[in-house]
N, C-alpha and C positions, 0 to 999 in steps of 0.2 A: 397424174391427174391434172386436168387444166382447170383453170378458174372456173368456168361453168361449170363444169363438172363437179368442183367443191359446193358450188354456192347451190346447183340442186339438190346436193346430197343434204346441205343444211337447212335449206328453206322442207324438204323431207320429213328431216327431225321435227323440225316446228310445228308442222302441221299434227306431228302428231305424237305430239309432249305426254310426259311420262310422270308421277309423281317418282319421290324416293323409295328406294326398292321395289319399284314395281316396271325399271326400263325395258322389259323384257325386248319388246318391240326394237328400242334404238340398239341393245348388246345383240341381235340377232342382226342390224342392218351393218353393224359394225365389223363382227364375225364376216361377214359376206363380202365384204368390202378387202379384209386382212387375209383372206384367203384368197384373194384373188391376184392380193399381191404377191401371197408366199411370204406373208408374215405370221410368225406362230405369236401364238397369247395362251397366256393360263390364268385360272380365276385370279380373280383378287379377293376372294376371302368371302367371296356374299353370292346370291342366286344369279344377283345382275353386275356389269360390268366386265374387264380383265383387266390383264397387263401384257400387252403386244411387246414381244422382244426383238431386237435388228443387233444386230450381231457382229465386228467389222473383222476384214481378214487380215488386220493386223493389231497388236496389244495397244493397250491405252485405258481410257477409266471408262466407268460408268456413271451416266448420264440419265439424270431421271425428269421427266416431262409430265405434267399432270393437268388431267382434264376433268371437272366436273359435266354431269350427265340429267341431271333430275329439274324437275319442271314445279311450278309452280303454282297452291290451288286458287288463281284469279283469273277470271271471265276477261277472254280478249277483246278486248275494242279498237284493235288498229286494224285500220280497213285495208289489208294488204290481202296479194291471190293464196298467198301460202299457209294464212291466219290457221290458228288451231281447230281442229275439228274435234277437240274434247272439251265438250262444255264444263267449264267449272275449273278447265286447267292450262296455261300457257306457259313456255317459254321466258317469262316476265326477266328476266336476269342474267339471259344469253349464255346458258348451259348449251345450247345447241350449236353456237356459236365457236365455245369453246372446243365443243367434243369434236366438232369438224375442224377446228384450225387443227387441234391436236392429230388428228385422223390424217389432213394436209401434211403435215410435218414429217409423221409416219413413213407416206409415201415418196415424198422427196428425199428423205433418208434413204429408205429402200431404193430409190434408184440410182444412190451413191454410195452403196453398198461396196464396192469393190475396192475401194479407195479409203472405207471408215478407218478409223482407227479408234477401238475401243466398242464399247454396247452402248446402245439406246436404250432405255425402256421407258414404254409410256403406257402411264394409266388412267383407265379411262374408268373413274369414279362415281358410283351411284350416291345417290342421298346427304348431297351435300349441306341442304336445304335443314335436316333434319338433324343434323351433326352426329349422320352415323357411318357414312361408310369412310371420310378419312380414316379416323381408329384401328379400323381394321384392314383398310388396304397398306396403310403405310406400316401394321405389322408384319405383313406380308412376307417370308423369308426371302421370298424371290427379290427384294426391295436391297437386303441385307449389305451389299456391297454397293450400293449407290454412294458416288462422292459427293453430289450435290443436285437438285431438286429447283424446277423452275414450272411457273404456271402461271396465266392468263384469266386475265379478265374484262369484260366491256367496261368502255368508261364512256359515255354519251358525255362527259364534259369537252372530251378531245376530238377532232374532225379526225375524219378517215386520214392515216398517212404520220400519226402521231403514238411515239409510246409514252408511257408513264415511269418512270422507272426511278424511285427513291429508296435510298439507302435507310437503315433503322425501320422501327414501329410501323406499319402500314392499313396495320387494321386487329380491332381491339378484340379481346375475350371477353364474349357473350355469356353473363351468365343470370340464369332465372332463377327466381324465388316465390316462392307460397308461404305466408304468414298469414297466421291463425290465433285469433284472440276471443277468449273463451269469456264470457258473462255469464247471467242470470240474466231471462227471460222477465218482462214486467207489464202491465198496462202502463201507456204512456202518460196518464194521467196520475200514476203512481210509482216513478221510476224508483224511490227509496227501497222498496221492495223488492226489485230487484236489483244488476249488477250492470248495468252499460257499458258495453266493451267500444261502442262509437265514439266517446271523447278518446276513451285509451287510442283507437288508431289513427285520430285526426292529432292527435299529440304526438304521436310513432310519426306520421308523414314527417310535420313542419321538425321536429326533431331531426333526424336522420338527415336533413341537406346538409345540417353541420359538419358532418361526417367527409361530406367534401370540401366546404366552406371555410372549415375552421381547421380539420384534420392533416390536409396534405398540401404539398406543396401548391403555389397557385399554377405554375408554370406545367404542371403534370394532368395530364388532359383524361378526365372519368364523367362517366354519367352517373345517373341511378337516378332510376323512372321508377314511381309508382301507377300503372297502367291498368289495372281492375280492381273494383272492389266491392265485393258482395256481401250486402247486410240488410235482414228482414224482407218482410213481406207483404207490408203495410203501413199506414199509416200512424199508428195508431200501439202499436205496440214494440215495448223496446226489444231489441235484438237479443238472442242469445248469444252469438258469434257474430264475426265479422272476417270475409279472407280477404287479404289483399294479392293480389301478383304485380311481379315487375321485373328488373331488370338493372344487373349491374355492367357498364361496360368499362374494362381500364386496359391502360396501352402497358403497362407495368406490374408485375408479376409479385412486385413485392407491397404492394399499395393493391392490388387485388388481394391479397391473404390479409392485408391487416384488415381491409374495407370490411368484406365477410366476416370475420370477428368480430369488431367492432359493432355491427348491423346485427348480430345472436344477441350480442348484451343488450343493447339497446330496446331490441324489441323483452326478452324475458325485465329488463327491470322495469321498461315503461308500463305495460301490463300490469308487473305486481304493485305498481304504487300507486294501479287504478283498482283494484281487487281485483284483479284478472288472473287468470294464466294467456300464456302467448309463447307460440315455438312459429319457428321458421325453419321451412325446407329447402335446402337448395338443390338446383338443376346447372352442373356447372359443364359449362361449354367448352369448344376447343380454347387454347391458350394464344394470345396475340400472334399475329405475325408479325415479324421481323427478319426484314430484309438487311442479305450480308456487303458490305458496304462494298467490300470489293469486288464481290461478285456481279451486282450494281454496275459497279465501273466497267468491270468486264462486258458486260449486255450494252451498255450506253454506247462503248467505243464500234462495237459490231452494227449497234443497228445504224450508227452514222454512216459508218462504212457503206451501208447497203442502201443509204439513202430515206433515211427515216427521220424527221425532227422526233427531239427528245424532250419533256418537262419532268418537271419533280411531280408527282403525284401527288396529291390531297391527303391527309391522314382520313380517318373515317372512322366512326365506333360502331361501325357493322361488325359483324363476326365470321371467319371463313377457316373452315376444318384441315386447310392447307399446312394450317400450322404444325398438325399430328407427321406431318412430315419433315417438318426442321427442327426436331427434338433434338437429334443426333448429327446435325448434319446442318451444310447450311446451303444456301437459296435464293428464290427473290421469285417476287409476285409482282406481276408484269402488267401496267394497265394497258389494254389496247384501242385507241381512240376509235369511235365508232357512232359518234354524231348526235344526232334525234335530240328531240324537244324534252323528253319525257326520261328521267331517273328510270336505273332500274326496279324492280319489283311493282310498276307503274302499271297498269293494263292499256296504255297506249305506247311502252316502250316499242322499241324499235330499234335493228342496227342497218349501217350502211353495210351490206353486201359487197360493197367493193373493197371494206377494209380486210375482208377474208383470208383470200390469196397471199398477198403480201405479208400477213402476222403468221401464216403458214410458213413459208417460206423464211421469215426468221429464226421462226423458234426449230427452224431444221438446222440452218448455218450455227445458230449459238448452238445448239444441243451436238451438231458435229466437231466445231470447234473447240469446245471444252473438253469432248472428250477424247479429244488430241493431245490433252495438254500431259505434262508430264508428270 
């Protein structure tokens, strides 16, 4: 496949972005694409997606390459010829981007098929967006003997011609909550009457920053957002309930369990020593990524090789379900510089096209290289 060839297959995808479990369209361009190389794939566990296998004609390890697939629900406004043709949904975070470097990669392998030493396998991941199909593609049995796991992503901090590549924590576990604090309904003119659950949660917010503030080390990098909150329906009358939603994010696995403890108590005693009851539900996300340090080192030295500048990457308290694949195993999440004005998840995001090619063509060399090794 030449550059062109890559960059229209991607500028493709874009135009016509998919939400999570619903790629059908991009796993049907991709089948057509793998067939034509004479690469086989088997599901990955869900309606949409697979896992292409390349196979070398001599022993060696397994090699696992991963690509997210799913699009995103915001209205594009970059005024480019390829822009989405589904209103309501884009590209926003270069899923397309990915799935064709990964696709790139594919076929450059395949055409050094005779010479491999050891399997590929890449997959190509629906619903990342939604943190559902990691879980299940990385259960995968097909997955089973994988030594080690590497995957891409846009970084519009970096110009085209630039990786990201740091060792440890790289991006945090997302995880959400719903809390719910129960009163007695009153005329606002008569709150005695009834139970106002609204001081109880404005008590719960400014409470709970503690919880980072006071709780954990300083040097140990956590959020926790409180981002909705739904209470009454007028003016005039106190609330029965109040919910809040929000958001814990930590780079540390042991400081995420106490946090969510700590944030249960919190909310059940603040409540009761407003006459309330109050529970919290959580929605908990994949686990941090953490990049293996040598592994790191291994990718750093190849891409110089091949003519790439390298930086340490950003840490970030986004969340990415890549992590369901370095439970057992280790890895490293690659940023791939790719320019533009505008963050991902942006509706004027944007990548440079020219970075395509080239981050194909790495993640072939490191993915054949590694799995040469002994």
């Amino acid at each position: 496949m030449t550059q062109q060839e890559l960059i229209a297959f991607f500028e493709d995808l874009h135009s016509h972005p998919e939400l999570g479990l619903q790629e059908t369209r991009t796993t049907q361009k991709l089948k057509e694409m793998l067939d034509q190389a004479g690469i086989p794939y088997y599901p990955a566990g869900l309606e949409t997606g697979m896992i292409a296998v390349i196979e070398g004609k001599q022993p060696g390890r397994v090699i696992g390459l991963r690509a997210d697939m799913d699009a995103l629900p915001i209205q594009e406004e970059a005024d480019v010829p390829y822009r989405s043709g589904t209103p309501g949904v884009m590209h926003a975070c270069g899923h397309d981007f990915h799935t064709s470097c990964m696709l790139g990669a594919a076929l450059l392998i395949k055409e050094r098929q005779a010479a491999l030493r050891g399997t590929v396998k890449i997959v190509f991941q629906p619903a990342e967006e939604i943190s559902r199909g990691g879980r299940v593609a990385a259960a995968s049995p097909l997955l089973k003997d994988a030594a080690e796991f590497y995957a891409c992503h846009t970084y519009p901090a970096f110009p085209s011609g630039v990786l990201g590549i740091k060792p440890g924590p790289v991006m945090a576990a997302p995880d959400a909550f719903t809390i719910r604090i129960l009163g007695k309904g009153a005329h606002a003119g008569n709150p005695h009457q009834g139970v106002d659950p609204v001081p109880a949660m404005a008590a719960l917010i400014l409470s709970a920053q503690t919880l980072l503030t006071r709780r954990k080390d300083a040097f140990e990098p956590a959020v926790l957002s409180f981002c909705h909150i739904r209470a009454g329906s007028t003016w005039n009358i106190v609330p029965e309930k109040v919910e809040i939603q929000g958001t814990l994010r930590t780079l540390n696995e042991d400081l995420r369990r106490d946090t969510i403890a700590r944030l249960d108590t919190l909310v059940s005693s603040i409540a009761q020593a407003h006459g309330c009851e109050g529970e919290i539900a959580w929605e908990k996300g994949p686990g941090p990524v953490v990049n293996d340090a040598a592994l790191c080192e291994e990718a750093k030295k190849i891409a110089l090789d091949m003519g790439f500048s390298v930086r340490q990457q950003a840490n970030t308290m986004g969340g990415e379900d890549f992590s369901e694949y370095l439970k057992n195993r280790p890895g490293a999440f690659i940023r791939v510089g790719t320019g533009g004005e505008y963050a991902n998840h942006h509706p004027l995001f944007r990548v440079d096209e020219n970075a395509l090619y080239p981050a194909a063509r790495f993640f072939a060399e490191l993915a054949i290289r590694r799995a040469a090794q002994p």
